[in-house]
C-alpha positions in Angstrom: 0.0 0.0 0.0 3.0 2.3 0.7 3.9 2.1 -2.7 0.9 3.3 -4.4 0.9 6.1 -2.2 3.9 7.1 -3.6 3.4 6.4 -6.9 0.2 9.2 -7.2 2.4 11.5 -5.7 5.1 11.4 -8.2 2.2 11.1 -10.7 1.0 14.6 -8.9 4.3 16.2 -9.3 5.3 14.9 -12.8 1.3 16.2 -13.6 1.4 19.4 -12.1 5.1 20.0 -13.6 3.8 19.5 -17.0 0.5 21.6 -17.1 2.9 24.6 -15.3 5.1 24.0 -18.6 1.8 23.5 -20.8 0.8 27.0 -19.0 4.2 29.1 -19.5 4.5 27.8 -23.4 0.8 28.6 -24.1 1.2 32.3 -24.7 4.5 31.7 -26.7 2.3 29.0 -28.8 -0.5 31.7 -29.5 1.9 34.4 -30.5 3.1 31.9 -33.1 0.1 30.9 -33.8 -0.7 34.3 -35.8 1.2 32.9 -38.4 -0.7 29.7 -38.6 -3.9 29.6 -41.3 -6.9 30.0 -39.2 -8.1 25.9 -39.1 -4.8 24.9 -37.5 -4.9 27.8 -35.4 -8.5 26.2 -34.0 -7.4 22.8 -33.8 -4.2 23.9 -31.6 -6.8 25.9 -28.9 -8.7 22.5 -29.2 -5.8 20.6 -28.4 -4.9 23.0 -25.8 -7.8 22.5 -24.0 -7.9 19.0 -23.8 -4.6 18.7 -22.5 -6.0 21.0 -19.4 -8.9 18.2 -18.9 -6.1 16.1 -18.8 -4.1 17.5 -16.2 -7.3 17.7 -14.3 -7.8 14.3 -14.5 -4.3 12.9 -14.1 -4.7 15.6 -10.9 -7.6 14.5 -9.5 -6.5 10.5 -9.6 -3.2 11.9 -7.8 -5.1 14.1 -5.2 -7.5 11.5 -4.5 -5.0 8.6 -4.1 -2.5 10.5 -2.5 -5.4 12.2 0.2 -7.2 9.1 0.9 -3.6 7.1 2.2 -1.9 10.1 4.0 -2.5 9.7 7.6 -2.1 13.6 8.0 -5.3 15.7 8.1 -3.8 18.9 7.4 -2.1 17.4 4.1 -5.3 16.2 3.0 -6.8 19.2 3.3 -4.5 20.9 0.6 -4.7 18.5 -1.2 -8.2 19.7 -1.9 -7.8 22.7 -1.5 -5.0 23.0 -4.5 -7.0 20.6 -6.6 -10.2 23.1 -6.0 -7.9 26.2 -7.1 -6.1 24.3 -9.8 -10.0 23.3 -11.4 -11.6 26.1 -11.1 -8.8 27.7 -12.6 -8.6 25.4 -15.7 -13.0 25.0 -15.8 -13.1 28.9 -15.7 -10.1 31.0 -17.0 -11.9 31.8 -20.4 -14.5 33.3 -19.1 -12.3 34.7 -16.4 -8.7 35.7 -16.8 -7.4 36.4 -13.8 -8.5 32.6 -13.3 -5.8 31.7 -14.7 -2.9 32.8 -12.0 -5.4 30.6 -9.9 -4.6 27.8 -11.6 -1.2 28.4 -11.8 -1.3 28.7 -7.9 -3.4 25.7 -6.9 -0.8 23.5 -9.7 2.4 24.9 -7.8 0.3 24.0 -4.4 -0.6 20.7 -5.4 3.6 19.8 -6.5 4.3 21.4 -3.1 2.1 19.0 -1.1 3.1 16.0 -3.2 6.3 16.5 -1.9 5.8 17.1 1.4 3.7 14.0 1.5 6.9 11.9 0.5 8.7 13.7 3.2 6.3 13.2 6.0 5.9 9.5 4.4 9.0 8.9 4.5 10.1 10.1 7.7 7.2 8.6 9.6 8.2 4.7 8.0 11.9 5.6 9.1 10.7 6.2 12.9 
């Protein structure tokens, strides 16, 4: 059991890492993207957007595994919290665009607790 406990947080951090990345390229992406002819430009926003359900989803398996065997409340509870910022975020930040530095917040929050979870993990199964 220890070891898929560890395994959804990697799969948190490596998760969270790559829609921070996804996050910081997009605006390069769209300033290239003037240069595109308009149907690849809509395809890319397509793509774009499915790869932010994604992280959602590769976030919410890692939150909900990684929650559900930590034996510390207060980690739990960011967990949530950081996967709550980190969706509304991504569900909202076209309709809202300051929603966006939310998301970025709650993804960094969510790498952050990952890794303290292995910390406090590891340090309790070494006591």
């Amino acid at each position: 059991m220890e070891k898929i406990k560890i395994h959804s947080d990697y799969i948190g951090i490596i998760g969270s890492g790559l829609c921070v990345i996804h996050c910081l390229l997009t605006p390069i992406f769209l300033s290239l993207s003037m240069f595109l002819p308009h149907t690849e430009e809509e395809s890319f926003f397509s793509v774009g957007h499915l790869l932010e359900l994604l992280f959602l989803f590769i976030a919410f398996f890692a939150v909900f595994n990684s929650s559900s065997r930590t034996p510390f409340n207060k980690v739990s509870v960011a967990f949530w919290f950081f996967f709550f910022l980190f969706a509304i975020g991504v569900l909202f930040h076209d309709d809202f665009k300051c929603l966006a530095f939310i998301s970025y917040l709650g993804s960094f929050g969510l790498v952050v607790t990952h890794i303290i979870n292995i910390k406090k993990c590891k340090r309790c199964s070494n006591e």
